[in-house]
SEMARLO-487548 format. One record per residue (C-alpha): x, y, z; residue number from 1. Coordinates in steps of 0.5 Angstrom, whole numbers, plus 500, padded with zeros to 3 digits. Layout:
<atoms>
ATOM | c1 | c2 | c3 | pos
ATOM | X | Y | Z | NUM
...
</atoms>
This chain:
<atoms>
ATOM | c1 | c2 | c3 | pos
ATOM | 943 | 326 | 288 | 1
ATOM | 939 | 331 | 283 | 2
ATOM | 936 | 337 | 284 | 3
ATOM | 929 | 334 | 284 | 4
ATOM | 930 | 329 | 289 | 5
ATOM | 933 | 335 | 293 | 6
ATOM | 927 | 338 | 292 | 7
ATOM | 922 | 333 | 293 | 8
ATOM | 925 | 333 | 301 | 9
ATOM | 926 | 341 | 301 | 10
ATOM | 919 | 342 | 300 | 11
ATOM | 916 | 339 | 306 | 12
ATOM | 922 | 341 | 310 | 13
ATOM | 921 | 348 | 309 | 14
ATOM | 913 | 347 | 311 | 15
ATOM | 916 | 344 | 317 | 16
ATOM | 921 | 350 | 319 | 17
ATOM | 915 | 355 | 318 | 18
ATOM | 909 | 350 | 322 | 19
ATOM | 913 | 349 | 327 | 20
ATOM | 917 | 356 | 328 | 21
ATOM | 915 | 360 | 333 | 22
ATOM | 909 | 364 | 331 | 23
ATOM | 910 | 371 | 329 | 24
ATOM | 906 | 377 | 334 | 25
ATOM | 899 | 379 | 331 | 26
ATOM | 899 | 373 | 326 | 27
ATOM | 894 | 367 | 328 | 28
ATOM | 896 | 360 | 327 | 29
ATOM | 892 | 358 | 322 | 30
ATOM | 896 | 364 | 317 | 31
ATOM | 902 | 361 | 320 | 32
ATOM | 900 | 354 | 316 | 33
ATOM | 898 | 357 | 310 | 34
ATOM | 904 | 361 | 309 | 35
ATOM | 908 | 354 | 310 | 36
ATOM | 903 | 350 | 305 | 37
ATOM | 905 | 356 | 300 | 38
ATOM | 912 | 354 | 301 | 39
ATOM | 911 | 348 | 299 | 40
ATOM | 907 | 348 | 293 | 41
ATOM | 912 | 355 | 291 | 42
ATOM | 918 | 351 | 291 | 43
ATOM | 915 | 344 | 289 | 44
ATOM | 912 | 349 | 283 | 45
ATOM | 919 | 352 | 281 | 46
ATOM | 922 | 345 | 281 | 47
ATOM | 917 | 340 | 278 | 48
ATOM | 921 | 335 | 283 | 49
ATOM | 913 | 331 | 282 | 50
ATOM | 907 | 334 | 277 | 51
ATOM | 905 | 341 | 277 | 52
ATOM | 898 | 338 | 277 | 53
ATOM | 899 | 333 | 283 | 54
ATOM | 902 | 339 | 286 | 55
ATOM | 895 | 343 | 285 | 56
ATOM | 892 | 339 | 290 | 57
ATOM | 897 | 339 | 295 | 58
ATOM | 892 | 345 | 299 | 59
ATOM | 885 | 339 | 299 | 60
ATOM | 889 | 335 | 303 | 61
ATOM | 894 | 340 | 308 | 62
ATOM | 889 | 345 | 310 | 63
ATOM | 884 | 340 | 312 | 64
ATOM | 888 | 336 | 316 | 65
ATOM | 892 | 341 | 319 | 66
ATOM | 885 | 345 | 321 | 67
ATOM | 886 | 351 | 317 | 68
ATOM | 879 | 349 | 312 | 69
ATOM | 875 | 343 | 312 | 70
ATOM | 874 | 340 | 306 | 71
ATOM | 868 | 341 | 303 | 72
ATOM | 871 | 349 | 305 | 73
ATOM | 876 | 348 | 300 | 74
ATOM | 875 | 343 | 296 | 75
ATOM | 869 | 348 | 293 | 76
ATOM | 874 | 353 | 291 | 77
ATOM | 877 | 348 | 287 | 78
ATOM | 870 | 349 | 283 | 79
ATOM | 869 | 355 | 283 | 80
ATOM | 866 | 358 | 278 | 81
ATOM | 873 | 363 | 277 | 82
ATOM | 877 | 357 | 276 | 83
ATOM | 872 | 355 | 269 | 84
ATOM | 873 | 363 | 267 | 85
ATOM | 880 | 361 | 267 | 86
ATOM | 879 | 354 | 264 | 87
ATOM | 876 | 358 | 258 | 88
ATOM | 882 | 363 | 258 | 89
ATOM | 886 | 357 | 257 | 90
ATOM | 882 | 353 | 252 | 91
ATOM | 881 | 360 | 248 | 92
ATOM | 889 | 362 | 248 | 93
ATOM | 890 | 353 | 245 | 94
ATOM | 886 | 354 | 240 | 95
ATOM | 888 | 361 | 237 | 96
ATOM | 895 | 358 | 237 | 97
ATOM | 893 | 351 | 235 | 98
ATOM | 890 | 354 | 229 | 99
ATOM | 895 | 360 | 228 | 100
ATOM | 889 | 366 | 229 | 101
ATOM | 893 | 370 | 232 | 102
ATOM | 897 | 371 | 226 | 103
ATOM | 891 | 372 | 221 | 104
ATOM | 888 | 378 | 226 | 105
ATOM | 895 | 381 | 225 | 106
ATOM | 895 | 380 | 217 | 107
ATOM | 888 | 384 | 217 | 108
ATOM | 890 | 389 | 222 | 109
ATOM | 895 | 391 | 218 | 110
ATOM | 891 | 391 | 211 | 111
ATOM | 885 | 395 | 215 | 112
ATOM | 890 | 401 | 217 | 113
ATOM | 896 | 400 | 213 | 114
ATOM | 904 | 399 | 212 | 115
ATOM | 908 | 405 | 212 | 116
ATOM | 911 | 405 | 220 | 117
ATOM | 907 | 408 | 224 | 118
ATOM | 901 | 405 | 222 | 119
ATOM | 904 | 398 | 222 | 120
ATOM | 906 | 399 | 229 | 121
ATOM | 898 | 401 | 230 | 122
ATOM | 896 | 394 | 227 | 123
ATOM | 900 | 390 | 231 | 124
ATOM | 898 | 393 | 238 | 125
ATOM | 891 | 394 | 235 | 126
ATOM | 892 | 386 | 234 | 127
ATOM | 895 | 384 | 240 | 128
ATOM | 889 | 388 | 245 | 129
ATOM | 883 | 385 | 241 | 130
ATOM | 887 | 378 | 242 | 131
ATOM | 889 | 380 | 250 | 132
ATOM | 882 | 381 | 250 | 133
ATOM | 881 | 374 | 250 | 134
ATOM | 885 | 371 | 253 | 135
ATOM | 891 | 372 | 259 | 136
ATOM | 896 | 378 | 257 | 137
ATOM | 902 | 373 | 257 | 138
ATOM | 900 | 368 | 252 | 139
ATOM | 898 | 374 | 247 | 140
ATOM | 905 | 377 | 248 | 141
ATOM | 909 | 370 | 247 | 142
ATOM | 904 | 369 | 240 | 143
ATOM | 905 | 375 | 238 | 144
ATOM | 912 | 377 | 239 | 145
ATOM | 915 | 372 | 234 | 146
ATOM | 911 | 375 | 230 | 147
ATOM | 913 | 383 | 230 | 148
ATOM | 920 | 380 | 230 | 149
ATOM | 919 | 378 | 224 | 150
ATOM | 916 | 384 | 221 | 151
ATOM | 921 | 388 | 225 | 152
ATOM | 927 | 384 | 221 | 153
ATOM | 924 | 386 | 215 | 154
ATOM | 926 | 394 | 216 | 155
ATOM | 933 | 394 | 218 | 156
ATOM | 937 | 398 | 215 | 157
ATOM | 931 | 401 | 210 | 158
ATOM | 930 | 409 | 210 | 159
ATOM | 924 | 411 | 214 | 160
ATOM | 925 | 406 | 219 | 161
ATOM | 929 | 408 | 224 | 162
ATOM | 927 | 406 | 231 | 163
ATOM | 921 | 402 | 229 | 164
ATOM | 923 | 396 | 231 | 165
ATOM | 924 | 399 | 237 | 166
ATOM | 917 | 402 | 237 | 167
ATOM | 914 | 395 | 235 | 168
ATOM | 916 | 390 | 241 | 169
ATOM | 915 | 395 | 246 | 170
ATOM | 907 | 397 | 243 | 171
ATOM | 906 | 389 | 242 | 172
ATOM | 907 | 389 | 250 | 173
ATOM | 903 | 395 | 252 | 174
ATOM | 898 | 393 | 248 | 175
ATOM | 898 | 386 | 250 | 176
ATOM | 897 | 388 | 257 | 177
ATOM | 891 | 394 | 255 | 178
ATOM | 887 | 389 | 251 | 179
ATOM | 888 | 385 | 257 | 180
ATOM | 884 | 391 | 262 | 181
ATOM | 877 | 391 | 256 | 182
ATOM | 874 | 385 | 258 | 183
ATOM | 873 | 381 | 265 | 184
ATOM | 877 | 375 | 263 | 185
ATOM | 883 | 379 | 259 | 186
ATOM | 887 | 377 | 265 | 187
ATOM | 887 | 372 | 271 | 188
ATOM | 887 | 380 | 275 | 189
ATOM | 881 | 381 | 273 | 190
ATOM | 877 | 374 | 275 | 191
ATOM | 880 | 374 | 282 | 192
ATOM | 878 | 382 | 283 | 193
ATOM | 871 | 381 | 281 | 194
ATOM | 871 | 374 | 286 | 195
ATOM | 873 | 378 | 291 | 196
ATOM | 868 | 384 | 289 | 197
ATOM | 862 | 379 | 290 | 198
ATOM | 865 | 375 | 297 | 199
ATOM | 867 | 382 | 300 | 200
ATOM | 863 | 387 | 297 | 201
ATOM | 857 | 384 | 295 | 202
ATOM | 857 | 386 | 288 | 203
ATOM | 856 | 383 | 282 | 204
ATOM | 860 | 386 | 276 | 205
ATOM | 857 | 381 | 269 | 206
ATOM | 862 | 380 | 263 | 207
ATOM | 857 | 386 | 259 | 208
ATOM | 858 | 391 | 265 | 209
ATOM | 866 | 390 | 265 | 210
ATOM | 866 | 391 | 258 | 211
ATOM | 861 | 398 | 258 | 212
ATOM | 867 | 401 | 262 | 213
ATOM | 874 | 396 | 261 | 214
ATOM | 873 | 397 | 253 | 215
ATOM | 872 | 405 | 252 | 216
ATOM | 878 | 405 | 257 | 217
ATOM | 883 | 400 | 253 | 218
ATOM | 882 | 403 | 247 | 219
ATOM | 884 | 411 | 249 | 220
ATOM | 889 | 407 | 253 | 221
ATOM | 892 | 403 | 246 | 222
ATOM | 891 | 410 | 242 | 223
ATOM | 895 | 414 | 247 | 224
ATOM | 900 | 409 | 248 | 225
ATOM | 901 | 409 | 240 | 226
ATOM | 901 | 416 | 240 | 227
ATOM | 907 | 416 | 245 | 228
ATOM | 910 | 411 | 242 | 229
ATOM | 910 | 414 | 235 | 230
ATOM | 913 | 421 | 240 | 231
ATOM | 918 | 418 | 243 | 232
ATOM | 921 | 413 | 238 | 233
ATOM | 920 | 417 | 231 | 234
ATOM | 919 | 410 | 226 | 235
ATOM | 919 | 416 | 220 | 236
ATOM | 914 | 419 | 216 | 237
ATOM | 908 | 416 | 211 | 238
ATOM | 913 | 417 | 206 | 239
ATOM | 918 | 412 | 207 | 240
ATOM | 919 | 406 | 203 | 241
ATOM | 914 | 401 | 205 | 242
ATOM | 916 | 394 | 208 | 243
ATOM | 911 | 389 | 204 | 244
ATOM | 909 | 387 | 211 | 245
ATOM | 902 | 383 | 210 | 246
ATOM | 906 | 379 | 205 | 247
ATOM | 911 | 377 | 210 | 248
ATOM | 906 | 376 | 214 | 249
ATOM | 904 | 370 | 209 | 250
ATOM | 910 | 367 | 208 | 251
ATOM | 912 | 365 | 214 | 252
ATOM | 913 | 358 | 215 | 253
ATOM | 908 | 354 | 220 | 254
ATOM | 910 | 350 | 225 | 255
ATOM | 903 | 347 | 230 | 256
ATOM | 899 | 350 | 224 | 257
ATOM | 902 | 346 | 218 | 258
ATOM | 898 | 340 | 221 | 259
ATOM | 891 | 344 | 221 | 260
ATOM | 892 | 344 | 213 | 261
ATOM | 898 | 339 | 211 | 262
ATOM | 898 | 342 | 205 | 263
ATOM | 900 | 348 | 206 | 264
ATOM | 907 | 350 | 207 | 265
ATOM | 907 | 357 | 207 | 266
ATOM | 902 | 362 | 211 | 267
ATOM | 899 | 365 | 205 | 268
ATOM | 896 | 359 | 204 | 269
ATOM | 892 | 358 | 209 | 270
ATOM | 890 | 366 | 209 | 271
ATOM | 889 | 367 | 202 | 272
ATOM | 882 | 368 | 203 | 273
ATOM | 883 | 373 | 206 | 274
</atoms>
């Protein structure tokens, strides 16, 4: 018997242990349900023993026939204007992948503020927020990690460079995570705090009135962190032999986009316009 199969049956065993346990003091049954269909779905998440999908919409017949929710209640949040915001996110971090977007914006970056290693490292980040901002935080930070990788590779062993390899994965993740915080659907966090807001506070927060605040304060967050960064791992001073960065940037062989352009095999080719 394969895991899957083990867990296929572990699931819904799980469910029954926690349901029929006696229920804990302070905690109403309906609680106790839920906390049971959570670990079912958890567990059937993690193992795939069916479709993720399939799995999603385990809650649209549990909570309604254990008599948690009805099922107009859940079926609702299934439509929840939230879970269209998130649909979107997704959408938008596809078609930057599918198109390689996100290394036309890092080329930019680096061509705007330059390529001696400081400001090479405040490209990237400047790149990897403006793209978190769109987008989920760890999509950005899988698309542009191979990327700095990349660039970092170029530098080892070049004098002027000590460090800056370092300083550039660790500012692509910070910066991922800072851009994420400039805008109402830069992360999943976000969404889920202003839905919150809206059923328990009454407030209403728009996309432009979470930019007005999240986008100042991401900004001075990114220069800080590049500030500190630039501190704690010196990556050499403006003198140091500078890593054609840009170009490397445009040789790297394409994978998903060498079919937006079948006759490009290089990415310089499909930036070149740049």
């Amino acid at each position: 018997m394969d895991l899957r199969r083990i867990a296929f049956f572990a699931g819904p065993l799980l469910f029954a242990v926690v349901a029929f346990a006696p229920t804990p003091a302070g905690m109403p049954w309906p609680a106790q349900i839920t906390a049971a269909i959570t670990l079912w779905i958890a567990v059937w998440w993690i193992t795939e023993p069916i479709e993720m999908a399939a799995t999603s919409l385990l809650p649209l017949v549990l909570l309604p026939l254990a008599g948690v929710a009805s099922l107009k209640t859940v079926a609702a949040e299934y439509g929840n204007e939230i879970i269209f915001l998130f649909m979107a996110g997704f959408f938008m971090g596809k078609s930057i992948e599918r198109w390689q977007l996100h290394r036309r914006i890092a080329l930019r970056m680096v061509l705007w503020i330059g390529t001696d290693p400081s400001r090479t490292v405040l490209g990237f980040m400047a790149a990897s927020a403006f793209i978190s901002m769109w987008i989920s935080n760890t999509a950005t930070a899988v698309m542009m990690t191979p990327v700095a990788i990349a660039v970092a590779a170029q530098s080892e062993g070049m004098a002027g460079y000590k460090n800056f390899s370092k300083s550039l994965l660790l500012g692509v993740g910070y910066a991922c995570s800072i851009g994420g915080l400039a805008t109402m659907i830069g992360t999943p966090t976000n969404a889920i705090f202003i839905a919150f807001a809206q059923q328990n506070m009454g407030e209403t927060v728009t996309f432009g009135k979470w930019l007005l605040f999240g986008f100042p304060f991401a900004l001075t967050l990114l220069w800080v962190c590049w500030k500190m960064l630039v501190w704690m791992f010196p990556v050499g001073k403006d003198g140091a032999k500078s890593i054609d960065s840009h170009e490397h940037l445009r040789e790297q062989p394409l994978n998903s986009a060498r079919s937006a352009n079948p006759k490009s095999g290089c990415y310089g080719c499909l930036v070149r316009s740049f």
